[in-house]
C-alpha positions in Angstrom: 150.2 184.2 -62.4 147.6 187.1 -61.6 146.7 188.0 -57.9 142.9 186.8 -58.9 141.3 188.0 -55.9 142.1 192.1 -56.8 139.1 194.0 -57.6 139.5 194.2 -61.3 136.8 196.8 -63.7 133.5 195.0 -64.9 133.9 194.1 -68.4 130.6 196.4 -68.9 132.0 199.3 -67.2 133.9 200.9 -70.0 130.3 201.3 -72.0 128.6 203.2 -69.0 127.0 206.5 -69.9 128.0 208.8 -68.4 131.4 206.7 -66.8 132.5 206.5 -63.3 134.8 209.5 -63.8 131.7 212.0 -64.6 129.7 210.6 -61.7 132.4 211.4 -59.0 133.4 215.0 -60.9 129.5 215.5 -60.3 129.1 214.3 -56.9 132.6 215.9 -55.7 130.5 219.6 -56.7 128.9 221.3 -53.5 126.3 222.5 -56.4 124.7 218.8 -56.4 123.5 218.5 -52.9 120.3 220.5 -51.8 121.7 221.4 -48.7 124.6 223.6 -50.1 128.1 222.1 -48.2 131.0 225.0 -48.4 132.9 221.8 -49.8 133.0 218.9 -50.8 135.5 216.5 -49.5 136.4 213.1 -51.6 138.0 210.2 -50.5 138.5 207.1 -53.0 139.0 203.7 -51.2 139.5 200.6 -53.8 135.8 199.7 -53.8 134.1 203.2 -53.7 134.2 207.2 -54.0 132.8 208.8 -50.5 132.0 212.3 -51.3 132.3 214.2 -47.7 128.8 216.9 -47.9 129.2 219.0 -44.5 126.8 217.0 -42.5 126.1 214.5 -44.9 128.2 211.5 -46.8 127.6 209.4 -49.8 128.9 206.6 -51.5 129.2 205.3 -54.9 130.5 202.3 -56.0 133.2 201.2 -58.4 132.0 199.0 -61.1 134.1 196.3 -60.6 134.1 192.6 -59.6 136.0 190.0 -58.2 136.0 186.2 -56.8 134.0 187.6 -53.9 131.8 190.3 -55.3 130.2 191.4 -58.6 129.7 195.3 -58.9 129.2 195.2 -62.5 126.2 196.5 -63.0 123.5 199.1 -62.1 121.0 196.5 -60.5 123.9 194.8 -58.7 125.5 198.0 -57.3 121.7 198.8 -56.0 121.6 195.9 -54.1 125.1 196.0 -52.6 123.5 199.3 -51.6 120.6 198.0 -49.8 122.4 195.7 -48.3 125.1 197.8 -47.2 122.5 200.0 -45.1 120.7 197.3 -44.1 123.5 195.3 -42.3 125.3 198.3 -40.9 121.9 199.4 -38.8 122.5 196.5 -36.6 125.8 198.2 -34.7 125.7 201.8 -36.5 122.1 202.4 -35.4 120.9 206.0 -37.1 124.1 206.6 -38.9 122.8 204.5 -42.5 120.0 206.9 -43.6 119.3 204.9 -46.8 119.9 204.5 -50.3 118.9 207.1 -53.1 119.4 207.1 -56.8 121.3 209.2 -58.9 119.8 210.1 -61.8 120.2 211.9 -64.9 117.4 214.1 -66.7 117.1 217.5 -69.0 119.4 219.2 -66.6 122.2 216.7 -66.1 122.9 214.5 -63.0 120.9 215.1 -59.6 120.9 213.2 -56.4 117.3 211.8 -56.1 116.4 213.6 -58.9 112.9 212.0 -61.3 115.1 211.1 -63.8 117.1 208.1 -65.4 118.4 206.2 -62.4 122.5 206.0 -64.1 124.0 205.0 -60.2 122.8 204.3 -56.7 124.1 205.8 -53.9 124.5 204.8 -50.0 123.4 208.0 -47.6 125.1 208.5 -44.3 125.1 210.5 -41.5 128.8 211.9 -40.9 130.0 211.1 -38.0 132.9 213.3 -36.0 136.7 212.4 -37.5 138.4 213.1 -34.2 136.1 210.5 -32.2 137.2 207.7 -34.7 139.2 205.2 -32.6 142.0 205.0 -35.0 142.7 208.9 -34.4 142.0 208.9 -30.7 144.8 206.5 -30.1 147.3 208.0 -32.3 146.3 210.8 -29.9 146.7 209.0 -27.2 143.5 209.5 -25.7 141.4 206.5 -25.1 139.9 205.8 -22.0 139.4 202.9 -19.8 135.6 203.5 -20.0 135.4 204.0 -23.7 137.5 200.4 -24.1 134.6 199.1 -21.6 131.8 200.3 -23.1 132.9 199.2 -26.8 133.5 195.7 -25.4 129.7 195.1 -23.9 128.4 197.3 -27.3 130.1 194.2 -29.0 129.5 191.7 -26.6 125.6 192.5 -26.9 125.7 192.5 -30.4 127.5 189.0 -30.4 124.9 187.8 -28.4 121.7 188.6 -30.3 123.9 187.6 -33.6 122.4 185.2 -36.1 124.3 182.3 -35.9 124.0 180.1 -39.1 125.1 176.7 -39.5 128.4 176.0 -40.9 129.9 172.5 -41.9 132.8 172.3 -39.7 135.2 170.8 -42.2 134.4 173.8 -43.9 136.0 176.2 -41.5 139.4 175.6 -41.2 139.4 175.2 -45.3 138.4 178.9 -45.5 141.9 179.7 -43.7 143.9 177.5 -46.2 142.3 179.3 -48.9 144.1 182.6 -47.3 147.2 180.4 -47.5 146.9 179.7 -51.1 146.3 183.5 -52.3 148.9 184.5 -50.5 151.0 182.5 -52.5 149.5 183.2 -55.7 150.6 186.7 -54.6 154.2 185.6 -53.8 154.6 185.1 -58.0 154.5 188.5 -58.5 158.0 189.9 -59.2 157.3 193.7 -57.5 157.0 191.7 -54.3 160.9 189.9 -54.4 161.7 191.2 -51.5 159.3 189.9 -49.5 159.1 186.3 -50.4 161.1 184.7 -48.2 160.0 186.1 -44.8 156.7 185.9 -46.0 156.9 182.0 -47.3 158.2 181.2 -43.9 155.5 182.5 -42.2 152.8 180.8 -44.5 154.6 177.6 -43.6 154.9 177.9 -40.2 151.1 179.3 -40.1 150.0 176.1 -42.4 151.5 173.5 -39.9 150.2 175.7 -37.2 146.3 175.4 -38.7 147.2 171.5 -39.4 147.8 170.9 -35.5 145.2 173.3 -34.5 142.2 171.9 -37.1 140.4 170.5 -34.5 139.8 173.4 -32.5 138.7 175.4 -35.6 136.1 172.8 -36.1 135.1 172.3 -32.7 133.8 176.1 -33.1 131.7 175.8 -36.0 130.5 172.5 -34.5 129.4 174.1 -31.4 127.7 176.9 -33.0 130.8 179.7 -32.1 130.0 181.4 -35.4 128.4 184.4 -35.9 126.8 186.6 -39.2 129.6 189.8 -37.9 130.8 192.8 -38.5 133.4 191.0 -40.9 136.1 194.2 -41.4 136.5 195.3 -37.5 138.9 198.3 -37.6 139.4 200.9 -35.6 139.0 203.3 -38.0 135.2 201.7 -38.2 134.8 202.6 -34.8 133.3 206.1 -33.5 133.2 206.7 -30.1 130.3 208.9 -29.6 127.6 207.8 -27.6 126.2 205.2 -28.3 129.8 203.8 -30.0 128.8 203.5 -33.9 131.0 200.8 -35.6 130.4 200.7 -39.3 131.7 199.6 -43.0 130.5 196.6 -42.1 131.2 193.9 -45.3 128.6 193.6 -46.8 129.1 192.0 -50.0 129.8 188.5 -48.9 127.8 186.6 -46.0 130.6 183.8 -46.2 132.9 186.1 -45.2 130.7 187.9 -42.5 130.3 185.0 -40.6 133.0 184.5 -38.2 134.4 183.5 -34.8 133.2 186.6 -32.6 137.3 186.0 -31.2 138.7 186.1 -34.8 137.0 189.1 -35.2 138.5 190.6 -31.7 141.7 189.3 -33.0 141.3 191.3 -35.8 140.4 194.7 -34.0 143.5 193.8 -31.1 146.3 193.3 -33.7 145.2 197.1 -35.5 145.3 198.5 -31.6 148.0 197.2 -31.1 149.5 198.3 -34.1 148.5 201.9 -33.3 150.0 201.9 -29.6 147.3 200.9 -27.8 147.8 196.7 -26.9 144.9 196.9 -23.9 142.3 197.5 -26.4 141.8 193.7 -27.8 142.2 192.0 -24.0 139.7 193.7 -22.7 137.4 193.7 -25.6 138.0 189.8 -25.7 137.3 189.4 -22.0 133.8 191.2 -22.2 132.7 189.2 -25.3 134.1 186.0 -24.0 132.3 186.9 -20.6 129.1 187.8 -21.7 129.5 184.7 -24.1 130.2 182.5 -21.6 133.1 181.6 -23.7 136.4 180.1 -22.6 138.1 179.9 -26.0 141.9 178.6 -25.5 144.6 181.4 -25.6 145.8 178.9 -28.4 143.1 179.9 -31.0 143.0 183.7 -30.3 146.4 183.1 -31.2 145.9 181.4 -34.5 143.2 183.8 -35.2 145.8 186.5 -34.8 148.6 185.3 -37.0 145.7 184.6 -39.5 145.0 188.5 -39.6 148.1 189.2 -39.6 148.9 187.3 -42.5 146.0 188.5 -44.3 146.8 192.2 -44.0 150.2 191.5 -44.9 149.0 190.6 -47.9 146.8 193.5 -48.6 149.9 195.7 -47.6 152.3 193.7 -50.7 149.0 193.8 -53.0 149.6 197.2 -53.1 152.7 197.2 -54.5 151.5 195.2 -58.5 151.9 197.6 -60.9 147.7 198.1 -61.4 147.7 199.7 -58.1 151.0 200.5 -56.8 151.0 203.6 -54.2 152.9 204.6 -51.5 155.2 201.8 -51.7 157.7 203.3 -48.7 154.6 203.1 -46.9 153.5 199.3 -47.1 156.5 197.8 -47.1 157.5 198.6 -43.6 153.8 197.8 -42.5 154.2 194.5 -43.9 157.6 193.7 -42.2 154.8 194.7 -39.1 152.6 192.2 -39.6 154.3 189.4 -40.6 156.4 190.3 -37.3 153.2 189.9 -35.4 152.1 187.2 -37.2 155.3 185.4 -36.0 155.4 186.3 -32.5 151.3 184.9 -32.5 152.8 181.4 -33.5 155.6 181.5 -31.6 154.0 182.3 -28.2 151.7 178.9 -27.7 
């Protein structure tokens, strides 16, 4: 059985004119920005192409689509745009400057040029490598005060958060739904290895959420939830002043609107991770005091092993033969998190 939740091309995208490929050959040229870089640096995530311009960075967007977002087309990719700038002014203030077309006329392709709009492109301020908090802990160099100050940055912004209303029985079912791709995943045959460790921790996980369903619903019944960052990394985190924390997820306001703890979870277990464990408890204790929220150890917990799960299964998705890379690399990270994941469950 596929792993139907993989970002897969748009049927349309093959007909494009010009295709993906000429796009990013064009944008990956210091020649197509006004401003003249020395160099052009490119990095290619699974969604996007980020062309590094000296002070400057756009994005373009992969023309694909899956069961959580639809890049398949031109109109579709602009509005992912929009909305991608839109939502990441609320924590990366200055840093989004907007979305610009990319267009085609007499001359060939041009950023903003009066021609054929062929793409759409996200505009962003670059902002310094060696301050992102992913590299400042490898380096071991994070400070008491910067942890501080990145908790009340996110404590304020979960305090002024829309918080929309979601059916409680709805909650915990988004978590079982993890459980079940995961499994779907599991079929795969590149992933053999892993499928008993990682079956064992699903099913100690499911009877985990079983026992602890009232909890996750007591949080969406008591209006816990939040429209959030959705994808809080430390390598979306900048510590300049003030702290920008960006990539926000855009594409799907179901999966944006969290637990502000599941969230902290999230950010604590990729601290952790990196050598740095006194990130998330501190973080949590800002956002839980400015809150006035005394969430039970017992869900950060949950919330925890439920990350940790999750990224395990990003790591083995890695691994199918559609986008296998660096396989030395992920499966060791995924003995990591599934490690974590147990030691979440197994500690309340």
């Amino acid at each position: 059985m596929p792993f139907a939740s993989l970002p897969r091309p748009a049927p349309a995208a093959a007909a494009e004119d010009p295709p993906l490929s000429a796009k990013a050959r064009f944008l990956a040229r210091p020649e197509a920005y006004a401003h003249r870089p020395s160099r052009v640096g490119v990095i290619e995530t699974t969604l996007s192409f980020v062309f590094l311009a000296g002070p400057r960075v756009y994005k373009l967007k992969k023309p694909l689509v899956s069961s959580v977002f639809d890049f398949s087309t031109l109109e579709k990719r602009e509005a992912d745009c929009r909305a991608e700038a839109a939502l990441n002014a609320r924590l990366a203030e200055g840093v989004y400057l907007g979305v610009v077309p990319l267009t085609r006329g007499p001359g060939g392709l041009a950023i903003g040029g009066e021609g054929e709009t062929v793409d759409w492109l996200v505009a962003m301020r670059r902002l310094p490598a060696n301050r992102m908090l992913d590299r400042v802990i490898r380096a071991g160099r994070v400070t008491r005060g910067e942890i501080a100050t990145l908790g009340e940055r996110l404590a304020a912004f979960y305090a002024r958060a829309q918080r929309p209303r979601v059916d409680p029985a709805h909650y915990p079912a988004r978590f079982a739904r993890q459980i079940s791709e995961a499994r779907m995943l599991l079929a795969e045959p590149v992933v053999a290895d892993a499928r008993a460790p990682f079956a064992a921790a699903l099913g100690r996980f499911e009877a985990r959420l079983a026992a602890d369903r009232p909890l996750l619903e007591a949080r969406a019944l008591e209006g816990a939830l939040v429209d959030g960052h959705g994808d809080l990394r430390p390598e979306h985190v900048c510590l300049t002043d003030p702290i920008a924390i960006f990539d926000c997820l855009e594409f799907s306001d179901a999966l944006r609107i969290v637990d502000p703890l599941d969230e902290i979870a999230y950010l604590a277990l990729e601290c952790r991770r990196l050598g740095a464990p006194a990130v998330g408890p501190a973080v949590e204790a800002a956002v839980a005091e400015r809150l006035g929220d005394d969430a039970p150890p017992r869900l950060v917990a949950l919330y925890t092993a439920a990350r940790a799960l999750l990224r395990a299964r990003q790591c083995l998705a890695h691994l199918l033969p559609r986008r296998k890379r660096r396989a030395r690399a992920w499966r060791p990270l995924t003995r990591t998190y599934l490690s974590i994941a147990e030691e979440a469950l197994a500690d309340t």
